[in-house]
C-alpha positions as CSV (number, residue, x, y, z in Angstrom):
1,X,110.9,-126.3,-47.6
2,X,108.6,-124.1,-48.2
3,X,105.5,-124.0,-50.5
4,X,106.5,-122.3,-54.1
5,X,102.8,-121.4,-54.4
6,X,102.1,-119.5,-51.2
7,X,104.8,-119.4,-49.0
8,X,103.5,-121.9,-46.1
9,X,105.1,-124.8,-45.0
10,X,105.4,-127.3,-47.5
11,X,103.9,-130.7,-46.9
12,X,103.9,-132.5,-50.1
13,X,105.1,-132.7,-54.0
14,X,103.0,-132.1,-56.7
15,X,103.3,-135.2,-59.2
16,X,102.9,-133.1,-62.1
17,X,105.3,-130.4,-61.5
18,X,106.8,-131.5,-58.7
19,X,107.1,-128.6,-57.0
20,X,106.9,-128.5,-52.9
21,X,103.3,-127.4,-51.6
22,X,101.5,-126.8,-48.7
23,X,98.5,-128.9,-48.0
24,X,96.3,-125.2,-48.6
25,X,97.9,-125.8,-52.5
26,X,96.9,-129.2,-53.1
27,X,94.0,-130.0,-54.9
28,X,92.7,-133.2,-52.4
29,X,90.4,-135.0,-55.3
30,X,93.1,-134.3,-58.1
31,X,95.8,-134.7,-55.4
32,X,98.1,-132.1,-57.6
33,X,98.5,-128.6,-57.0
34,X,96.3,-125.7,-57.8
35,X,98.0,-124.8,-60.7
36,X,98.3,-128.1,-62.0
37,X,95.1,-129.1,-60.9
38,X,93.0,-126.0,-63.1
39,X,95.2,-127.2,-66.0
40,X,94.0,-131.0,-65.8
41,X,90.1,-129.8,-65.5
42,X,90.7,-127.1,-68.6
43,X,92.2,-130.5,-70.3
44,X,89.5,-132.8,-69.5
45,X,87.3,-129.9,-70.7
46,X,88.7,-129.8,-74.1
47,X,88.3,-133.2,-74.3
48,X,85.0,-133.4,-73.2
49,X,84.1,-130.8,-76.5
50,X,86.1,-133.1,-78.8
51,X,83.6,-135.7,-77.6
52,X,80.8,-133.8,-78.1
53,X,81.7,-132.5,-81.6
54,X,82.1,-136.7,-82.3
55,X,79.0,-136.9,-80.8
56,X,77.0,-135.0,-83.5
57,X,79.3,-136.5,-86.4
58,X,78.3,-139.7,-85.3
59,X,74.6,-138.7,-85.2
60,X,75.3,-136.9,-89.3
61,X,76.5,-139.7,-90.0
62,X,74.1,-142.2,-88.4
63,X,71.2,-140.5,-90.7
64,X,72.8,-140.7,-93.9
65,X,74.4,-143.9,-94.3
66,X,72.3,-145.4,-97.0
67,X,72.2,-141.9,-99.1
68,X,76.3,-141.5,-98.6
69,X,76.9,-145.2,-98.1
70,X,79.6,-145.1,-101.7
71,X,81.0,-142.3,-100.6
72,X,84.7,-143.2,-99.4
73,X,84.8,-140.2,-96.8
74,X,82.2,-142.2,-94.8
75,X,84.1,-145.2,-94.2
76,X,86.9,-143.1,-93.3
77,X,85.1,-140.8,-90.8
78,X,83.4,-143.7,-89.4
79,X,87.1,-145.5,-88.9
80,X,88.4,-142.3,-87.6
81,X,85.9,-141.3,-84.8
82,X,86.2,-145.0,-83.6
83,X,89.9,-144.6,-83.3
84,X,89.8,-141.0,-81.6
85,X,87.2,-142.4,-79.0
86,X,89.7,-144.7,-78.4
87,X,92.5,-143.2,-77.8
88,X,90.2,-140.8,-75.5
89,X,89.1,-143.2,-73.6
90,X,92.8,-144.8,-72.6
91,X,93.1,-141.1,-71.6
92,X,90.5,-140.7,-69.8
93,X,91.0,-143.8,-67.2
94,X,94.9,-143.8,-67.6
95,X,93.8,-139.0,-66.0
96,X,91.4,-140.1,-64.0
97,X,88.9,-138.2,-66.2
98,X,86.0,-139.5,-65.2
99,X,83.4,-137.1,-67.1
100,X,85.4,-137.5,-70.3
101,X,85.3,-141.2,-69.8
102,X,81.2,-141.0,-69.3
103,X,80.5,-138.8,-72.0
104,X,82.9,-141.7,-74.1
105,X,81.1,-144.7,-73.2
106,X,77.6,-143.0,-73.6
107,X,78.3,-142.8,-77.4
108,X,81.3,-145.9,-78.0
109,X,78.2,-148.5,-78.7
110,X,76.6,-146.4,-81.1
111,X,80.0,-145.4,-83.0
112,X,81.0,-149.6,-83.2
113,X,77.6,-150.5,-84.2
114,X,77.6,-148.2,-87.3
115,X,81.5,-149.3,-88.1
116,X,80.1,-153.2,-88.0
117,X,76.9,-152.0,-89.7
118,X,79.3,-150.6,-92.4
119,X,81.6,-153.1,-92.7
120,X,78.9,-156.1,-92.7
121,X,76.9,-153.8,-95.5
122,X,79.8,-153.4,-97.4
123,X,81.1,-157.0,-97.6
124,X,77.8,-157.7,-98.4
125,X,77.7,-155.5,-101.3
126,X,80.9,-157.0,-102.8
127,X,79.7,-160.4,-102.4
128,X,76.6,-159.4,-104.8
129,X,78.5,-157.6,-106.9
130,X,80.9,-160.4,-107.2
C-alpha cells in the first residue's frame, strides 16, 4: 500500500482516519497522521480557550457572590461551569490532552469550592428564614 498522504510506502494506519501512512506522515507523540494530528492540537486549542473564558467567569463570579448571591443566574452559572469542566476534563484524559487537562485542574478546586460555598450559604439562608 502506499501512503494516501505522500506517496511513500505505507507502514501504518491512522486510528482516526484510518487511512494507510508512511512513518514520514505519522505524528510519533499523537501517533495519528499529520492531518489528523493538526486537527486534534486545533481541538485541544479550542478547548483550552473554553477553559480560559471559564476561568475568568469563575473569577466574576468569585468577587460578587455576596452582592449577586439572590440572584438565580449565579447558582446556575456556578452549576454550569462545574459541569462543563467536567465534561472537559473526561475529554481531556479520555484525548490525551494533557494541556487542556492542566489548565482544568488548575481552576476545578476553586470552581467546587464556590459551588459548596453556595450551596452551604444558601441552605443556611433557608434554615434562618425558616
Amino acid at each position: 500500500m502506499k501512503c494516501e498522504i505522500c506517496g511513500n510506502k505505507a507502514t501504518t494506519i491512522c486510528p482516526r482516519c484510518y487511512r494507510y501512512v508512511c512513518e514520514n506522515c505519522i505524528d510519533p507523540v499523537a501517533m495519528y497522521c499529520i492531518d489528523c494530528s493538526s486537527f486534534k492540537r486545533a481541538q485541544e486549542e479550542d478547548y483550552i480557550r473554553i477553559v480560559e473564558t471559564l476561568r475568568k467567569k469563575i473569577e466574576f463570579i468569585e468577587s460578587s457572590m455576596e452582592k449577586c448571591f439572590d440572584c438565580p443566574l449565579l447558582k446556575d452559572e456556578v452549576m454550569r461551569s462545574m459541569r462543563i469542566l467536567k465534561e472537559l476534563e473526561v475529554t481531556a484524559k479520555s484525548e490525551g490532552f494533557e494541556n487542556l487537562l492542566d489548565k482544568i485542574l488548575s481552576i476545578k478546586d476553586k470552581i467546587q469550592n464556590i459551588g459548596i460555598n453556595y450551596l452551604v450559604k444558601f441552605k443556611m439562608r433557608s434554615l434562618e428564614s425558616g
